[in-house]
C-alpha positions in Angstrom: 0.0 0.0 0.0 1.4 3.4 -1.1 0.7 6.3 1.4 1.8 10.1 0.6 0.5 13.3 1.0 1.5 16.9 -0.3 0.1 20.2 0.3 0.4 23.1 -2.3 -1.0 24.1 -5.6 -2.0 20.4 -7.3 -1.9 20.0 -11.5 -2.8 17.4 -12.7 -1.2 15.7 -16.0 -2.7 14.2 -18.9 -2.7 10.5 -18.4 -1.2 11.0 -14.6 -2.8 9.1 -12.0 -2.0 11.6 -9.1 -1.7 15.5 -9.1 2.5 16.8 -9.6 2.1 19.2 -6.2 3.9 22.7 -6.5 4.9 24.2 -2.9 4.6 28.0 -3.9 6.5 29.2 -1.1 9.5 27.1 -2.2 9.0 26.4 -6.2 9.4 22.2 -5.3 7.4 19.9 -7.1 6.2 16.4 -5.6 5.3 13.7 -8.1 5.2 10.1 -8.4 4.5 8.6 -11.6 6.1 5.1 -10.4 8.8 4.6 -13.3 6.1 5.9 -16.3 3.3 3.3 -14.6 1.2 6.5 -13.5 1.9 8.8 -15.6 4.3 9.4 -18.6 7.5 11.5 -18.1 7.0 12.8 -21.3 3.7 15.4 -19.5 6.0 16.3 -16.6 8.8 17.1 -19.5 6.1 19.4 -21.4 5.0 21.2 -18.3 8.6 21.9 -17.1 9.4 23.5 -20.9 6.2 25.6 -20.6 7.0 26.4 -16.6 10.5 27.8 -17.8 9.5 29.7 -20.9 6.9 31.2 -19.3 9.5 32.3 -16.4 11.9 33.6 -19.3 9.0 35.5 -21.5 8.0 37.3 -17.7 11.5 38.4 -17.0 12.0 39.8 -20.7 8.9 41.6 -20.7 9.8 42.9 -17.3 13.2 44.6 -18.9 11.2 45.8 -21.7 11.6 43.5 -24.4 9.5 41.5 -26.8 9.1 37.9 -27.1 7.8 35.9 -29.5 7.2 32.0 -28.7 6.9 29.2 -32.0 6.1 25.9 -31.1 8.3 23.3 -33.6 7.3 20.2 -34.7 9.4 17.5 -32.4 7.6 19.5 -29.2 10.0 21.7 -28.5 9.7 25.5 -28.4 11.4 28.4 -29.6 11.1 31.8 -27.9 12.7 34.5 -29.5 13.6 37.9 -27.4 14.1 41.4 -28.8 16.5 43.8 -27.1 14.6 46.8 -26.9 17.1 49.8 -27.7 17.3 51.7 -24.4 16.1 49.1 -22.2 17.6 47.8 -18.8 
C-alpha cells in the first residue's frame, strides 16, 4: 500500500494518475509517476518546458523587451527575445 500526502497548488497531468504538487513558497514539485506506470514523463517534460518559458518570456517583458514563442514540430519550443534599444 502506497501512502503520501502533499500540500500546495495540485496540477494534474494528462494520463497521470496523481496531481504533480507545487509548494509555492518554495517552487518544489512532488510527483510520483512510479517509473512511467502513472503517468508518462514525457507530460512532466512538457509542463517543465512551458513552466520555464513562461518564467523567461516574464523576466524579458519585465526589462522591456519582446518575445515571440513558436512551437516546432518535435515538441520543443522556440522563444525569441528582442533587445529593446534603451532598455535595462
Amino acid at each position: 500500500m502506497f501512502n503520501s500526502a502533499a500540500s500546495g497548488l495540485g496540477i494534474n497531468l494528462p494520463g497521470w494518475n496523481y496531481p504533480v504538487v507545487c509548494d509555492l513558497s518554495t517552487g518544489q514539485l512532488q510527483f510520483d509517476n512510479f517509473n512511467g506506470r502513472w503517468g508518462k514523463q514525457q507530460e512532466l517534460d512538457r509542463f517543465l518546458q512551458a513552466y520555464a518559458c513562461e518564467l523567461a518570456k516574464i523576466a524579458a517583458r519585465k526589462k522591456g523587451h519582446t518575445v515571440s514563442e513558436q512551437m516546432l514540430a518535435d515538441g520543443s519550443i522556440k522563444l525569441t527575445i528582442q533587445v529593446t534599444r534603451g532598455a535595462v
